[in-house]
gemmi code that builds the backbone of each chain (N, CA, C; Angstrom):
import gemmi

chains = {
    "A": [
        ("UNK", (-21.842, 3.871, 2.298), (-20.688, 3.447, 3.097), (-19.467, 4.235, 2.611)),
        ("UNK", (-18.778, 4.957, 3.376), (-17.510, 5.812, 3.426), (-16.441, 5.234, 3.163)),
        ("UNK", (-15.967, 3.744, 3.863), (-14.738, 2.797, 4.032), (-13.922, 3.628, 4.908)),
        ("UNK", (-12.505, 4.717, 4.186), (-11.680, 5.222, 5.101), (-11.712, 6.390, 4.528)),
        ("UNK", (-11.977, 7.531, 5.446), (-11.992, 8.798, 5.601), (-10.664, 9.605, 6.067)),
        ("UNK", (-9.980, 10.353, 5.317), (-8.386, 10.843, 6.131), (-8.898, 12.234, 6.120)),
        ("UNK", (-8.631, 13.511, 6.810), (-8.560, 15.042, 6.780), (-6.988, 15.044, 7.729)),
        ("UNK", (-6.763, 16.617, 7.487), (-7.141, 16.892, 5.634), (-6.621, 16.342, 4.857)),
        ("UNK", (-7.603, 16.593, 3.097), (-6.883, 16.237, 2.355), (-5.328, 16.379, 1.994)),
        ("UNK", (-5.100, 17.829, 2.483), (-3.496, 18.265, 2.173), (-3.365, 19.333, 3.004)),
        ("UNK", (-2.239, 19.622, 3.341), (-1.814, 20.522, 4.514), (-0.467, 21.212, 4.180)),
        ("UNK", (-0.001, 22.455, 4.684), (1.124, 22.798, 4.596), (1.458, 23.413, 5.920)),
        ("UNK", (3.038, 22.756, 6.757), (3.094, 23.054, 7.991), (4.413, 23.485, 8.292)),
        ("UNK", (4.601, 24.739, 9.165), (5.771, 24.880, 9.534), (6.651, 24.228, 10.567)),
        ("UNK", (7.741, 24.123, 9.956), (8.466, 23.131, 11.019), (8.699, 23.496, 12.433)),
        ("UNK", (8.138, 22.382, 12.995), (8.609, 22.260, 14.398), (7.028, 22.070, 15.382)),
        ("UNK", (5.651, 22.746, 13.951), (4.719, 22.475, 14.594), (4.280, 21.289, 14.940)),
        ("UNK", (3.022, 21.131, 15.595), (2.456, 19.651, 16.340), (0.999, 19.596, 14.860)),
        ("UNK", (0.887, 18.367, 14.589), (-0.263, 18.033, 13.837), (-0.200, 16.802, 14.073)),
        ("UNK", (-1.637, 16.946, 13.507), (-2.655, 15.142, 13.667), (-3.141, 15.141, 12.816)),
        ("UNK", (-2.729, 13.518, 11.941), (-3.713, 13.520, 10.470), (-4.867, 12.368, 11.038)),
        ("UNK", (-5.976, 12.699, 10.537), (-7.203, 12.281, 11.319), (-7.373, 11.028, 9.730)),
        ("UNK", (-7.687, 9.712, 10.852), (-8.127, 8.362, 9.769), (-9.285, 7.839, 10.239)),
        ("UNK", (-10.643, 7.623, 9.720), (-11.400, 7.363, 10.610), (-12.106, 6.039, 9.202)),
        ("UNK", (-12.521, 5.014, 10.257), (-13.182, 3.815, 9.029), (-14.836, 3.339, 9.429)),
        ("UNK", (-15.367, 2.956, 8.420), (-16.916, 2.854, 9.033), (-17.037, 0.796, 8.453)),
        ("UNK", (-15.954, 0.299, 8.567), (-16.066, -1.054, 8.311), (-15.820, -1.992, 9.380)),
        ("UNK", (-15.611, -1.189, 10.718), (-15.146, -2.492, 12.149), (-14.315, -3.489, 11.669)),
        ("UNK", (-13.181, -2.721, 10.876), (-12.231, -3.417, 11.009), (-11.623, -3.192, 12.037)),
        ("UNK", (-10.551, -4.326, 12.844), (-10.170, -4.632, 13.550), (-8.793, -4.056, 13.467)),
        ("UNK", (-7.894, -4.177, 12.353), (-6.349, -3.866, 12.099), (-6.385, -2.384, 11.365)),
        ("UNK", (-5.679, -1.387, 11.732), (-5.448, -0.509, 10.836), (-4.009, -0.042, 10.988)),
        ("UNK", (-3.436, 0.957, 9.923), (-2.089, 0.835, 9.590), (-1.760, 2.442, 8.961)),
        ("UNK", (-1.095, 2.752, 8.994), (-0.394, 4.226, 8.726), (0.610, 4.024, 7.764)),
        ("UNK", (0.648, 4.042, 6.854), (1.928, 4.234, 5.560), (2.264, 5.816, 5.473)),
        ("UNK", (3.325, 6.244, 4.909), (3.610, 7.200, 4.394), (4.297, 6.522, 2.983)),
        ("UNK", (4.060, 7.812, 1.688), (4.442, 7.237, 0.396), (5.371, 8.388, 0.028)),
        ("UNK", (6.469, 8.011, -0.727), (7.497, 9.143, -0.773), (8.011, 8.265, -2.303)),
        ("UNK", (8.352, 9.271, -3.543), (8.752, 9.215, -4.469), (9.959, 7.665, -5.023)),
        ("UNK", (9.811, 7.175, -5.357), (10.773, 5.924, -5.673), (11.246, 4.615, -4.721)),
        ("UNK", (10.236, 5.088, -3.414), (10.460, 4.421, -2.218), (9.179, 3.190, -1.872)),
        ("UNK", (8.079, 3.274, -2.670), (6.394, 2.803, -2.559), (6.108, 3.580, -0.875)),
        ("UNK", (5.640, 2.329, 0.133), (4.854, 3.146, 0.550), (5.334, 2.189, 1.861)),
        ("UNK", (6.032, 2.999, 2.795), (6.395, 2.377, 4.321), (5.639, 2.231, 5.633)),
        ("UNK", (5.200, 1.055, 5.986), (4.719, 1.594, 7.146), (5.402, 2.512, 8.524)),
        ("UNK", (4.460, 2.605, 8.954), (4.492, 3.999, 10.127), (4.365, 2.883, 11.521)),
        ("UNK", (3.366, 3.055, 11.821), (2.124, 2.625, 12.817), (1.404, 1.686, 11.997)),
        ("UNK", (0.931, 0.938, 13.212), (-0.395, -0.431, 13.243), (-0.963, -0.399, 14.694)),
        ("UNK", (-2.249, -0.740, 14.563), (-3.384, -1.361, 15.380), (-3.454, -2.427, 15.311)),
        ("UNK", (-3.632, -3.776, 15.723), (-4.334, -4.817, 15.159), (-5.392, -4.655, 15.980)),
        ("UNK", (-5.760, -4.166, 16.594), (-7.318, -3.769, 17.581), (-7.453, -2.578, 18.365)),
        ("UNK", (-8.625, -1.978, 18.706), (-8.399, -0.964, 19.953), (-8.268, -1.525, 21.254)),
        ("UNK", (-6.696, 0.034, 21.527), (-6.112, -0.171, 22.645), (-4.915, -0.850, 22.492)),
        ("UNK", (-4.545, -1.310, 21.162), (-3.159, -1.650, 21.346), (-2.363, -1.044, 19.622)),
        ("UNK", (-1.327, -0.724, 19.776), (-0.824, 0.378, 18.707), (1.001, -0.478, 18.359)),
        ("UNK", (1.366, -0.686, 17.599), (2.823, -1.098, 16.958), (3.433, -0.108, 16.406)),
        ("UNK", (4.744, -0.629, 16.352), (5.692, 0.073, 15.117), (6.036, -0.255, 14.385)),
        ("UNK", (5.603, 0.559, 12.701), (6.638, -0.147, 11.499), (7.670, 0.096, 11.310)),
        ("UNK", (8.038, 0.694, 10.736), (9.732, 0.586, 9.754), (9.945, 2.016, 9.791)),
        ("UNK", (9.224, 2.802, 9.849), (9.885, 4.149, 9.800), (8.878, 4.827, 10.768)),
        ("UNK", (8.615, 4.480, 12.161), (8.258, 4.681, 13.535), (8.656, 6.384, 14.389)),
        ("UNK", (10.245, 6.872, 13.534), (10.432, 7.775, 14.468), (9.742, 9.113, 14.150)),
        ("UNK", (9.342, 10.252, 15.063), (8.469, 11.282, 14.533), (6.789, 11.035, 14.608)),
        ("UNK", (6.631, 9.912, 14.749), (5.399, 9.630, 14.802), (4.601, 8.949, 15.685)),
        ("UNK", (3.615, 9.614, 16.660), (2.917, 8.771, 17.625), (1.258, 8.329, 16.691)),
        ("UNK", (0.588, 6.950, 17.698), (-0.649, 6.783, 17.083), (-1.352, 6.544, 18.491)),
        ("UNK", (-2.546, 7.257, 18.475), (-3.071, 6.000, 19.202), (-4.715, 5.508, 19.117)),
        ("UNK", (-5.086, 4.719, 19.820), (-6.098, 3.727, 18.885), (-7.232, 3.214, 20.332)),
        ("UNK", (-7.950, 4.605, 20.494), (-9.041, 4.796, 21.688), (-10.271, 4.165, 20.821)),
        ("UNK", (-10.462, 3.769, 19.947), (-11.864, 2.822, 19.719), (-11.548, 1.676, 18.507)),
        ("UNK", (-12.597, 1.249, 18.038), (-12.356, 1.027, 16.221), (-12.237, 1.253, 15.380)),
        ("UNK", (-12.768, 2.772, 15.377), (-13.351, 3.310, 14.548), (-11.998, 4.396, 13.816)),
        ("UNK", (-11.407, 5.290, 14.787), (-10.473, 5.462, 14.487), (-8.765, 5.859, 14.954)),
        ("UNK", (-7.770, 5.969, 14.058), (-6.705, 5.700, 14.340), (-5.444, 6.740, 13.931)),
        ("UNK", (-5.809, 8.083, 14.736), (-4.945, 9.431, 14.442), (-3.443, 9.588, 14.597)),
        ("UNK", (-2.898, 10.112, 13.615), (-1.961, 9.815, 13.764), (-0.676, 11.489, 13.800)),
        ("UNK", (-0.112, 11.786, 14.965), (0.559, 12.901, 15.345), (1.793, 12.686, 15.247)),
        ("UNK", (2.425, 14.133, 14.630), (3.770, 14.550, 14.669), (4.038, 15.563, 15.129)),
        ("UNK", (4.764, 14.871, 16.578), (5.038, 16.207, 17.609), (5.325, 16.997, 17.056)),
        ("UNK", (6.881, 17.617, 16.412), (6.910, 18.468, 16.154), (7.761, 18.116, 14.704)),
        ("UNK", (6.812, 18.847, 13.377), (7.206, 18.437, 12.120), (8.358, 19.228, 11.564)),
        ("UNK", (9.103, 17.780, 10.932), (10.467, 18.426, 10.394), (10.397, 18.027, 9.011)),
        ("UNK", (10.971, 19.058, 7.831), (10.969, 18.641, 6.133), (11.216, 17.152, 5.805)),
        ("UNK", (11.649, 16.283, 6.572), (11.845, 14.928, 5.825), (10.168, 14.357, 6.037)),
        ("UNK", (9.959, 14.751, 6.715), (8.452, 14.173, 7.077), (7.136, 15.119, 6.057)),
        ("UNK", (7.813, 15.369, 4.650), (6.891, 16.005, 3.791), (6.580, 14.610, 3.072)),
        ("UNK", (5.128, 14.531, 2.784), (4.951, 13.463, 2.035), (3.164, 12.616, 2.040)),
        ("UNK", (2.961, 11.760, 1.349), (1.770, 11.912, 1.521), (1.398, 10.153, 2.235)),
        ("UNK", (0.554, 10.636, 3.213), (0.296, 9.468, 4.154), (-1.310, 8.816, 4.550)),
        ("UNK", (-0.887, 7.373, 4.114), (-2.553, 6.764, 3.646), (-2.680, 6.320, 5.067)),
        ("UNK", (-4.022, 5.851, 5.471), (-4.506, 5.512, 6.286), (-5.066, 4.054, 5.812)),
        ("UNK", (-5.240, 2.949, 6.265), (-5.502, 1.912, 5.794), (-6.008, 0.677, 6.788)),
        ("UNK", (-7.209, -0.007, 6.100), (-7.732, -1.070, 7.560), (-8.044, -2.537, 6.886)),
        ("UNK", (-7.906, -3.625, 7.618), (-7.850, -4.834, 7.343), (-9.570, -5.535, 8.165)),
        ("UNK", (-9.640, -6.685, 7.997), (-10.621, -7.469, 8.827), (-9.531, -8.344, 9.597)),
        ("UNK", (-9.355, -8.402, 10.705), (-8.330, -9.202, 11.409), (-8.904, -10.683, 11.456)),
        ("UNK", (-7.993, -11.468, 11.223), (-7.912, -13.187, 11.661), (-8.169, -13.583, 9.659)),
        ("UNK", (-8.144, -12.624, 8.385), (-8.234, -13.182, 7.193), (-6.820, -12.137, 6.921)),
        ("UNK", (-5.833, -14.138, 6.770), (-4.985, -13.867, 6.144), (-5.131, -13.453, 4.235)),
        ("UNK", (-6.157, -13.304, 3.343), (-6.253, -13.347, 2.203), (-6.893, -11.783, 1.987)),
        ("UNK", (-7.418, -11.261, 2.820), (-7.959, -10.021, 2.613), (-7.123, -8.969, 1.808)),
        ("UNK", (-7.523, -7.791, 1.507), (-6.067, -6.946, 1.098), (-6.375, -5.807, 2.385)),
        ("UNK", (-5.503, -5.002, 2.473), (-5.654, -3.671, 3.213), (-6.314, -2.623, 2.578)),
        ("UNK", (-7.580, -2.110, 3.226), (-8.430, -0.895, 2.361), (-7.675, 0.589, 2.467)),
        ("UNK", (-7.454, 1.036, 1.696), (-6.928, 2.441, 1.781), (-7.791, 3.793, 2.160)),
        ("UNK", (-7.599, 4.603, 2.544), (-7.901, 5.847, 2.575), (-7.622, 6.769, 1.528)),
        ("UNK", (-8.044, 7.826, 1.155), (-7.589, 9.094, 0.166), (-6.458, 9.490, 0.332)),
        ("UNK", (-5.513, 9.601, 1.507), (-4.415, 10.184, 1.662), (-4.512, 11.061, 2.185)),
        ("UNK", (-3.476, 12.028, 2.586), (-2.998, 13.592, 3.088), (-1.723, 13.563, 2.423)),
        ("UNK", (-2.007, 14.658, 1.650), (-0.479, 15.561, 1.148), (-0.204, 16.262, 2.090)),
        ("UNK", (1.085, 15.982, 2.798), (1.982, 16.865, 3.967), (2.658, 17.466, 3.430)),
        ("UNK", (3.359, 18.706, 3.815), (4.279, 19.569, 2.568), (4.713, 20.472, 4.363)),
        ("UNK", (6.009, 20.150, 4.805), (6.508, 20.399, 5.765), (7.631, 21.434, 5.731)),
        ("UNK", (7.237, 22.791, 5.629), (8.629, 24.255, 5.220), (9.463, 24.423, 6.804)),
    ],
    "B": [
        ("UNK", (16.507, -9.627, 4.369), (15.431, -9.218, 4.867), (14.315, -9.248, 3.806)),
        ("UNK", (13.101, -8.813, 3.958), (12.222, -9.437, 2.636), (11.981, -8.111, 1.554)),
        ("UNK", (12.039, -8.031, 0.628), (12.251, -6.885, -0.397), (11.568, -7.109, -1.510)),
        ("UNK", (10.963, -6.360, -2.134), (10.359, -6.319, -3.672), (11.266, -5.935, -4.657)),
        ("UNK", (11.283, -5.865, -5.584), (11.451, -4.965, -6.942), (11.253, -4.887, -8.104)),
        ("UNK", (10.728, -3.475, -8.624), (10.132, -3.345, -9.729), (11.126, -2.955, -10.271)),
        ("UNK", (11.613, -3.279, -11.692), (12.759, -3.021, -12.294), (13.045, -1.841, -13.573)),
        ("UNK", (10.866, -1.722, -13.540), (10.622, -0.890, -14.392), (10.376, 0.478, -13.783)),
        ("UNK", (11.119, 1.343, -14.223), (10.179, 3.183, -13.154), (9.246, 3.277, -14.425)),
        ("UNK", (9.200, 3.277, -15.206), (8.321, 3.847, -16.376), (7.951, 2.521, -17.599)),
        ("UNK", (6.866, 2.564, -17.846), (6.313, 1.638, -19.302), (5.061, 2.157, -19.950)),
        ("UNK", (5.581, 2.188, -21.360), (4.562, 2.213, -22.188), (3.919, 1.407, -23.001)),
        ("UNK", (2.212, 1.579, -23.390), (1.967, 0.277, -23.878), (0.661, 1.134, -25.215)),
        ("UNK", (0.622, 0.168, -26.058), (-0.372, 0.548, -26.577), (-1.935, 0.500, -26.433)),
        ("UNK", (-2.791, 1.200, -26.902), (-3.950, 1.036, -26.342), (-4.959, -0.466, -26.901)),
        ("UNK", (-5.042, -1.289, -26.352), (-5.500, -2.879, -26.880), (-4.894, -3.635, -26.471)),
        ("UNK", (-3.177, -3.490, -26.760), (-2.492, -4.330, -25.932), (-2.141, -4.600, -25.141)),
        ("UNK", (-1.406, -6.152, -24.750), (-1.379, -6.587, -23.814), (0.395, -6.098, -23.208)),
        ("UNK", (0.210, -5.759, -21.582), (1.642, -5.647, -21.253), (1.804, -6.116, -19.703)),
        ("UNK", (3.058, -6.480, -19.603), (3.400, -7.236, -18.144), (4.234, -6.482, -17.170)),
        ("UNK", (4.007, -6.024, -16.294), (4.852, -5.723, -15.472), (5.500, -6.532, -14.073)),
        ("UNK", (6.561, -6.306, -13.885), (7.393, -7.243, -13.676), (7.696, -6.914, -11.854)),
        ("UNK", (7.712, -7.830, -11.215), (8.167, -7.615, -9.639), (8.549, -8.802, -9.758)),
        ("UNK", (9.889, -8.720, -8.698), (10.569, -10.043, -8.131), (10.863, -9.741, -6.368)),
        ("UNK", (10.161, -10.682, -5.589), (10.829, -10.776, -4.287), (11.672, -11.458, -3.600)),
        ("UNK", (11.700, -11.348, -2.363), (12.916, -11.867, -1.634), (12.215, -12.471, -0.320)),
        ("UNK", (12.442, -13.381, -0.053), (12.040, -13.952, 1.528), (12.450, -15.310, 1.770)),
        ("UNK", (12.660, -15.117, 2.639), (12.999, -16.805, 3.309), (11.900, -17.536, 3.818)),
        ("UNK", (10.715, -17.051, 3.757), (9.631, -17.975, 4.431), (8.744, -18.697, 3.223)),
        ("UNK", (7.901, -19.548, 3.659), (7.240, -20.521, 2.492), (5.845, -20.112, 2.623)),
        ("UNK", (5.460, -19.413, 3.568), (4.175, -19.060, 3.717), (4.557, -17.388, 3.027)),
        ("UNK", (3.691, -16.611, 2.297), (3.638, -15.703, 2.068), (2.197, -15.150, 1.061)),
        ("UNK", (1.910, -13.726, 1.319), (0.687, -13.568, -0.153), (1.594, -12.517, -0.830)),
        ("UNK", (0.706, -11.900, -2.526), (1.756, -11.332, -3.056), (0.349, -10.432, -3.427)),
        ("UNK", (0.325, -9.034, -3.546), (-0.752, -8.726, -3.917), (0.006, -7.382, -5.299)),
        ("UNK", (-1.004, -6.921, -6.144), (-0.851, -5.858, -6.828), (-1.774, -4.637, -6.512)),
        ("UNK", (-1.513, -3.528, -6.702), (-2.147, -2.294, -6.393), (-2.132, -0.973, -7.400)),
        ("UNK", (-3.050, -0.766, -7.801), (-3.107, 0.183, -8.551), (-3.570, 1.827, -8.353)),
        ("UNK", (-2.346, 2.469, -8.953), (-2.465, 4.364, -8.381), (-2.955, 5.212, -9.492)),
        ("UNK", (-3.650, 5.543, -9.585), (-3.838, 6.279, -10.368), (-3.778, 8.031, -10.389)),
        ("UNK", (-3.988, 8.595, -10.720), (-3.431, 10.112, -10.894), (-4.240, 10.934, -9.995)),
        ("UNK", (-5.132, 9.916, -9.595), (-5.822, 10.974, -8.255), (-5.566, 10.261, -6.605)),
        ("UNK", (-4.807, 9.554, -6.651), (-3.728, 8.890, -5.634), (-4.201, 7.854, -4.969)),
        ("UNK", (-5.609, 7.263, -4.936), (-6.102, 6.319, -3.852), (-5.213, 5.182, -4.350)),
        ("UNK", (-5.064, 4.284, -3.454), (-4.821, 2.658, -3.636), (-5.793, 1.840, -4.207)),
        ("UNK", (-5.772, 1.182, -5.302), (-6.837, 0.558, -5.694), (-6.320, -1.216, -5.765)),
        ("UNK", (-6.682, -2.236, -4.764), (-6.371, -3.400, -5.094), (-6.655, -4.110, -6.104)),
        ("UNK", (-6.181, -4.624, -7.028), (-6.220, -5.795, -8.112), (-6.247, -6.959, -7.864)),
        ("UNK", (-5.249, -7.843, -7.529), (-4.856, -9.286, -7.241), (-4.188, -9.390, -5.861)),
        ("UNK", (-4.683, -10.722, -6.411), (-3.784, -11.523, -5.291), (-3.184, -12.865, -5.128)),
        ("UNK", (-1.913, -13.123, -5.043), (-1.936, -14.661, -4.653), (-1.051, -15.339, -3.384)),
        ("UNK", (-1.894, -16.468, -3.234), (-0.955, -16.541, -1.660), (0.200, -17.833, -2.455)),
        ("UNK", (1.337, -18.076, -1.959), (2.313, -18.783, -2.157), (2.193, -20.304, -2.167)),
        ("UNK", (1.051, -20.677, -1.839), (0.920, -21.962, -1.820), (-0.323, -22.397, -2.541)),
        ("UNK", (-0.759, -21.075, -3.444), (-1.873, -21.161, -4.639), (-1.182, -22.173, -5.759)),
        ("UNK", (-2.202, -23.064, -6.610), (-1.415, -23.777, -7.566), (-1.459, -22.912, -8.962)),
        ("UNK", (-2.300, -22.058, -8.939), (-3.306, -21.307, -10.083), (-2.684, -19.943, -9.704)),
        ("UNK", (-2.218, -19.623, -10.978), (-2.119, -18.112, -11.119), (-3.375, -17.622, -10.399)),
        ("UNK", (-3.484, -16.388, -10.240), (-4.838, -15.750, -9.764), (-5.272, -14.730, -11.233)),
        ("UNK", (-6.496, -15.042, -11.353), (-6.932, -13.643, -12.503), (-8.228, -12.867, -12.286)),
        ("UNK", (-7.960, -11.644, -12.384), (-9.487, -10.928, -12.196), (-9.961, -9.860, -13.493)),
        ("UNK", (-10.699, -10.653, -14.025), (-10.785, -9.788, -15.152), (-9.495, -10.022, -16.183)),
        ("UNK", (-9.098, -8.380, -16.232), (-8.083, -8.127, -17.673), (-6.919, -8.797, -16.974)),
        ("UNK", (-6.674, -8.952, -15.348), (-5.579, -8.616, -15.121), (-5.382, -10.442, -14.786)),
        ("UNK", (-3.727, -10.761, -14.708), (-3.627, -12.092, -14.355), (-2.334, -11.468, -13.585)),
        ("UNK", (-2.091, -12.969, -12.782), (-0.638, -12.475, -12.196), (-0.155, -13.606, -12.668)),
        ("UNK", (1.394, -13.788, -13.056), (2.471, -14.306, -13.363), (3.121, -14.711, -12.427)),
        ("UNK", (2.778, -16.043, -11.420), (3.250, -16.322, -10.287), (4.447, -17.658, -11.017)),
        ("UNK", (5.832, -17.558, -10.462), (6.833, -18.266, -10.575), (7.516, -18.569, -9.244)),
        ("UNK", (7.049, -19.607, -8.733), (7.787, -19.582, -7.290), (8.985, -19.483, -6.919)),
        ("UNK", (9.745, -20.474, -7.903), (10.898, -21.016, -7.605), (11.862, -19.788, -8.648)),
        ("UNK", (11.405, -19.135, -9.409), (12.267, -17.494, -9.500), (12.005, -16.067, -8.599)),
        ("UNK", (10.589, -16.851, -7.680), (10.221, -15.591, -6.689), (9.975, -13.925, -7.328)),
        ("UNK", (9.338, -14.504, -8.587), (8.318, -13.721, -9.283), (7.386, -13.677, -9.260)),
        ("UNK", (6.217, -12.398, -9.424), (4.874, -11.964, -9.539), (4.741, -11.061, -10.276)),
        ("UNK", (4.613, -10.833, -11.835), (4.836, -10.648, -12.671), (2.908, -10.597, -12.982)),
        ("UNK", (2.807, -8.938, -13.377), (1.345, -8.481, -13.573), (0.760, -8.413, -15.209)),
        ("UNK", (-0.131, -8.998, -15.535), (-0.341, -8.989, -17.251), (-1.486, -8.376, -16.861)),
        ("UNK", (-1.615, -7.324, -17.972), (-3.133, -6.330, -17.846), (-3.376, -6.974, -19.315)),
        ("UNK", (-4.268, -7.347, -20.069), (-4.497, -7.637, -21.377), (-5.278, -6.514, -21.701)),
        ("UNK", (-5.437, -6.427, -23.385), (-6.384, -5.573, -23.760), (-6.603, -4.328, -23.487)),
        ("UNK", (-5.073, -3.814, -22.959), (-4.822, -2.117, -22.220), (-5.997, -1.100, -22.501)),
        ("UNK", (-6.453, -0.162, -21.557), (-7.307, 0.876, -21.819), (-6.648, 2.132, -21.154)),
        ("UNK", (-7.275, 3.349, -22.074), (-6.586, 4.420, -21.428), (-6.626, 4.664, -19.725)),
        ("UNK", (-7.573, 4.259, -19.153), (-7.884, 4.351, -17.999), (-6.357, 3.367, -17.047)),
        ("UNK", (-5.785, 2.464, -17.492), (-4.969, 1.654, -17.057), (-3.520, 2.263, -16.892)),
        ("UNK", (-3.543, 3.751, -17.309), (-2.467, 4.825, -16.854), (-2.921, 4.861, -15.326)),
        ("UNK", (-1.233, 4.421, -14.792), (-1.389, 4.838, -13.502), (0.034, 4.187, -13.420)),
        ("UNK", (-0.071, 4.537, -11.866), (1.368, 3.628, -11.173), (0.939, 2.462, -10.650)),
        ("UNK", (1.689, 1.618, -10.581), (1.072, -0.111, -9.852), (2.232, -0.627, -8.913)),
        ("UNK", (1.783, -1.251, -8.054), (2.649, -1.285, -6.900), (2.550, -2.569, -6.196)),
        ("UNK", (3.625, -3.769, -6.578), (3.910, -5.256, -6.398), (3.907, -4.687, -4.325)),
        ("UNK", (2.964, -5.692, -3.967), (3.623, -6.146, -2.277), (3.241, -7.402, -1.582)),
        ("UNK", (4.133, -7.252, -1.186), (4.098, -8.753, 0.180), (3.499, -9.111, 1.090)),
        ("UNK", (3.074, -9.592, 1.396), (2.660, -9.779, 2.911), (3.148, -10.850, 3.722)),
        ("UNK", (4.055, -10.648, 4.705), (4.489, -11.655, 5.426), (3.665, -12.215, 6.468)),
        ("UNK", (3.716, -13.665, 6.510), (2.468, -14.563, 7.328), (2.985, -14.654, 8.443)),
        ("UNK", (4.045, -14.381, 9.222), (4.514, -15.253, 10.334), (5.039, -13.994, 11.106)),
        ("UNK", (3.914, -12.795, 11.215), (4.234, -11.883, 11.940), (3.253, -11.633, 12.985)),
        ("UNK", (3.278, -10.679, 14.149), (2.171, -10.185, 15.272), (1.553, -9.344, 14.329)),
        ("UNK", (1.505, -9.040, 13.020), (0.757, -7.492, 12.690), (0.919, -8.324, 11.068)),
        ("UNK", (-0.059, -7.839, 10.368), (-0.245, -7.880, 8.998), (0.983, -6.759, 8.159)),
        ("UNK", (1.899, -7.362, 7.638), (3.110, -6.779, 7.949), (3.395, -6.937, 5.978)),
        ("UNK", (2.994, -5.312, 5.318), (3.203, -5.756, 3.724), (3.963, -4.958, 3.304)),
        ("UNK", (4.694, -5.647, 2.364), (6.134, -4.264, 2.069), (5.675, -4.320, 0.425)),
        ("UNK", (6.219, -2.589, 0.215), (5.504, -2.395, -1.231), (6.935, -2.028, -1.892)),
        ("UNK", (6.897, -2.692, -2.926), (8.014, -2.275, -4.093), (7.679, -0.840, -4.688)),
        ("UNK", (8.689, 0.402, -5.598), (8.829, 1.091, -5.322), (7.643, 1.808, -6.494)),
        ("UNK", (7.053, 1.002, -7.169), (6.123, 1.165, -8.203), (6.403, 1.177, -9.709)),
        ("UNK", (5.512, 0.681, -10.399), (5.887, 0.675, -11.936), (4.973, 2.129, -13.128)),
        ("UNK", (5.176, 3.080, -13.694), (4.370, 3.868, -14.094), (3.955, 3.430, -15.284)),
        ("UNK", (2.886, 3.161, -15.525), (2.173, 2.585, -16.958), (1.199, 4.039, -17.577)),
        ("UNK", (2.028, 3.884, -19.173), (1.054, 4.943, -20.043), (0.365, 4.529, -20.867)),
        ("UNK", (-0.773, 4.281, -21.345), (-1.399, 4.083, -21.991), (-1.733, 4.549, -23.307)),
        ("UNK", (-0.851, 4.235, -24.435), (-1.108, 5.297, -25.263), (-2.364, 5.148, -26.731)),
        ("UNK", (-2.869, 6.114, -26.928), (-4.194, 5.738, -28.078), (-3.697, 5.604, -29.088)),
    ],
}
model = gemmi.Model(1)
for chain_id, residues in chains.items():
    chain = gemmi.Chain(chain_id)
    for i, (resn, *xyz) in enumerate(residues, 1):
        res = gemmi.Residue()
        res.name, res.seqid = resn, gemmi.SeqId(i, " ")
        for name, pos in zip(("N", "CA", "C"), xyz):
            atom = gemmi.Atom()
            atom.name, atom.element = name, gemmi.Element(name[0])
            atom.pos, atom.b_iso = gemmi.Position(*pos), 0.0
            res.add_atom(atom)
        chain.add_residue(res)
    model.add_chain(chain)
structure = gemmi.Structure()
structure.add_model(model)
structure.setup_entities()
């Protein structure tokens, strides 16, 4: 069993290009979630699923689309990348309806945005 | 609005002993969970604990216990018996109950060294 799979591991992109960091989970979880983690800040959400076919916004939403065509997984694009958006961003999935669960993480992607 | 904080950026501990790291939050609601997370130098999230707010019992797993104080709105992490492996960053968060989305805010992390 895999749990959560992110590619790539790390990337380096010039600004203004389009990328997609790919999150994919083999647990049918129901909720999944997009953080980005940036130095002295922990780790903010982005994007949420609580199921396929329907997609939210967290706290730091702008720059970033998701969207969420099965269960399985939940990609996440930046039209066009600008240097504040260097940083490294987990992918993460829940079992929906258990409030006690924790959120499973992914490996990450190191973004590094010139 | 609801907020963590770790007060420590950096701690060192010896190798055997026992050390606590410290988070305090903020919220106005009575329902809440508090979980800990551990980073280590090759970056995954690794969960530790957990406790929900209306637990009577600290929670403990293993080395680790949490230091739940309601009424100072502390969650306060004891690793006992430190090992070198217990270098990493650790990261106090919330989870608020009374949202559409599983909704957890992470304090900004504590760095623990382990020294031999």
């Amino acid at each position: 069993i895999a749990g959560i799979t992110q590619a790539p591991t790390s990337q380096i992109l010039a600004a203004g290009r389009r990328m997609t960091l790919r999150c994919t989970q083999d647990m049918r979880h129901n909720a999944m979630y997009w953080y980005r983690q940036d130095l002295g800040l922990g780790l903010r959400l982005i994007h949420y699923s609580n199921t396929a076919g329907t997609t939210g916004k967290g706290e730091v939403p702008d720059g970033y689309s998701v969207s969420r065509a099965n269960t399985d997984d939940f990609p996440l694009t930046l039209a066009s990348a600008v240097p504040s958006q260097t940083s490294v961003y987990f992918c993460a999935s829940k079992p929906s309806g258990s409030s006690l669960s924790e959120q499973y993480f992914g490996p990450g992607t190191r973004l590094t945005v010139t | 609005a609801q907020k963590i904080t770790q007060t420590q950026p950096g701690m060192f501990v010896q190798e055997k002993e026992a050390v606590t790291l410290d988070c305090t939050y903020d919220t106005s609601d009575q329902s809440y969970g508090l979980f800990w997370y551990k980073q280590p130098s090759s970056g995954e999230m690794i969960f530790l604990i957990y406790q929900g707010s209306y637990d009577e019992q600290n929670a403990t797993e293993g080395r680790y216990s949490l230091n739940f104080q309601k009424a100072r709105k502390s969650a306060n992490l004891v690793i006992s018996a430190s090992q070198l492996g217990d270098s990493a960053m650790y990261f106090c968060a919330m989870r608020e109950e009374k949202t559409s989305y599983d909704k957890v805010i992470f304090g900004p992390g504590t760095s623990l060294s382990v020294i031999p």
